[in-house]
N, C-alpha and C positions, 0 to 999 in steps of 0.2 A: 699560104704562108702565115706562120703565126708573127704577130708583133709583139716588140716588149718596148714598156715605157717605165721611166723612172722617175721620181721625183723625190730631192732633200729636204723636209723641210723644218728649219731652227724654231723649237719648242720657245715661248716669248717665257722673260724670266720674271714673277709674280716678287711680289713684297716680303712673300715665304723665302724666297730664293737671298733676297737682299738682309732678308734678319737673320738666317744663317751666317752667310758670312761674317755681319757686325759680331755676333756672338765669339764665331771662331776666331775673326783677331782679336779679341776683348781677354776671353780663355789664351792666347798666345800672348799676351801682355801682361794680366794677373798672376797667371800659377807661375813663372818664376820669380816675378817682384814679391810674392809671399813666400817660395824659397829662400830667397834674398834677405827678409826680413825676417825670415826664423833661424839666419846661422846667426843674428846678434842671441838670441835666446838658444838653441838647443845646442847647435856645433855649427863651425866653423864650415864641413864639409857640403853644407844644407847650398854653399854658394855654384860648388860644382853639381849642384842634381837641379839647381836653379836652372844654369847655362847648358846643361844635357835636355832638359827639359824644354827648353827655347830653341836649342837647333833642331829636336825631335816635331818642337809646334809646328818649327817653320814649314818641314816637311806636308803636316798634315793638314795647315791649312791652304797650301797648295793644292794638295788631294781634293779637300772640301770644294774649294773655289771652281776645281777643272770637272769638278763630277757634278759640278749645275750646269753645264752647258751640253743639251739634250737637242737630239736631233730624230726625225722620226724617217725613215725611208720607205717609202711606196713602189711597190714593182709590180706592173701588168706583166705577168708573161701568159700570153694564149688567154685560157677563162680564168686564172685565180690571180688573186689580188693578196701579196705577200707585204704584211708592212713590219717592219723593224725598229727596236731604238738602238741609239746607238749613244752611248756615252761618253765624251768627252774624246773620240776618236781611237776609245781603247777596249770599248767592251760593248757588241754587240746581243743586242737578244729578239727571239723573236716573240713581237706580242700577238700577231694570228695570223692566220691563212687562210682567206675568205673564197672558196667558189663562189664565182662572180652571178653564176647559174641561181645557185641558190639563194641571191637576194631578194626580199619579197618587197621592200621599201627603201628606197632611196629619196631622200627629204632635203630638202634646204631647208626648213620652217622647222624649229623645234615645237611647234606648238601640237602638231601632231600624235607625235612623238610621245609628248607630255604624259598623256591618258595611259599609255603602254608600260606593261611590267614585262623586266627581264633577268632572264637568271643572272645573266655577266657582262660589263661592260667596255667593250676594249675603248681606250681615248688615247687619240694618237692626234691630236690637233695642235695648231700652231699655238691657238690660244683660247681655251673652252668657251669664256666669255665673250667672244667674236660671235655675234648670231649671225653676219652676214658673209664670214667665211667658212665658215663649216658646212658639212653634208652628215648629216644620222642615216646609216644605214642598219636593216633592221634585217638579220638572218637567222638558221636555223642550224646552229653545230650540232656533230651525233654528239661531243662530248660536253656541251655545256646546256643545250636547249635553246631556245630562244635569245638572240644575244645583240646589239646593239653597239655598232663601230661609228664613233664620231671622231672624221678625219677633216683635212681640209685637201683635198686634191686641186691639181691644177687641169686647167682646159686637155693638158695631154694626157694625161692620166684616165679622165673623163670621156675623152674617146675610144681612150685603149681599152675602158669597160664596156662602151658602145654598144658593141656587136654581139655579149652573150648577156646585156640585160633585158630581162620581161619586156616586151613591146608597150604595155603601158606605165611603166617606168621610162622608157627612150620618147615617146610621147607627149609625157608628161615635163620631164627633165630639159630635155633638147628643142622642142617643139610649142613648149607654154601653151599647152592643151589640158583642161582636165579630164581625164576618163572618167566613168560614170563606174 
């Protein structure tokens, strides 16, 4: 019987995330107060494209605000390893589908890693700059070549890939053995 494991996990929000938003209330505060202040100069009507403009912001920096909270989903079923994002609870995409068969490295250590070129790199980690939570795996797509998935799994996850990874990848991983 095949197993399936799942795991959510909340993308951490960078200082990228937090100057967006300062921007968009800044922009939802400025462009109507400078509508506001061009109906003393041009027309009178410049006050209603002001107040159309502020309820339209209000909208959009909602928008802004809910479309930075990112979530990455991980699904063992049988050999392949499906991982998803999923945006603000309204718009899923898929970033790959890795047979599990065909991983050739599975790493905690980015140092490894380091030396290696790759066509494409999928990142679906909680927080890139985490070295001690993340795992690089390093596989082979027919449509991209050589390609490179840095996620952060959990213990369940890690099992549910267990049984269709390389025997010195499970050795090395689960065992803290190095193969030669």
């Amino acid at each position: 019987m095949e197993g399936f494991n799942e795991q959510v996990v909340k993308r951490k929000n960078k200082l990228k995330n937090l100057i967006i938003k300062i921007v968009a209330v800044l922009l939802l505060i400025t462009v109507p107060v400078i509508c506001i202040m061009l109906a003393y100069v041009i027309t009178s009507y410049m006050i209603y494209v002001g107040l159309f403009l502020f309820l339209g912001g209000i909208y959009l920096v909602w928008y802004v605000f809910s479309s930075q909270k990112v979530e990455f989903e991980y699904s063992v079923a049988g050999d392949e390893l499906d991982i998803s994002k999923i945006i603000s609870l309204r718009k899923r995409k898929k970033v790959c589908k890795v047979p599990i068969r065909e991983i050739d490295k599975l790493e905690k250590n980015e140092d490894i890693i380091n030396n290696m070129r790759f066509t494409k790199t999928f990142i679906a980690a909680r927080d890139v700059d985490a070295k001690d939570d993340n795992y690089y795996a390093v596989f082979n797509s027919p449509a991209y070549g050589k390609c490179l998935l840095i996620f952060s799994p959990n213990e369940q996850i890690l099992q549910g890939m267990k049984p269709y990874l390389k025997k010195d990848i499970v050795i090395k991983l689960f065992y803290n053995r190095n193969v030669g």
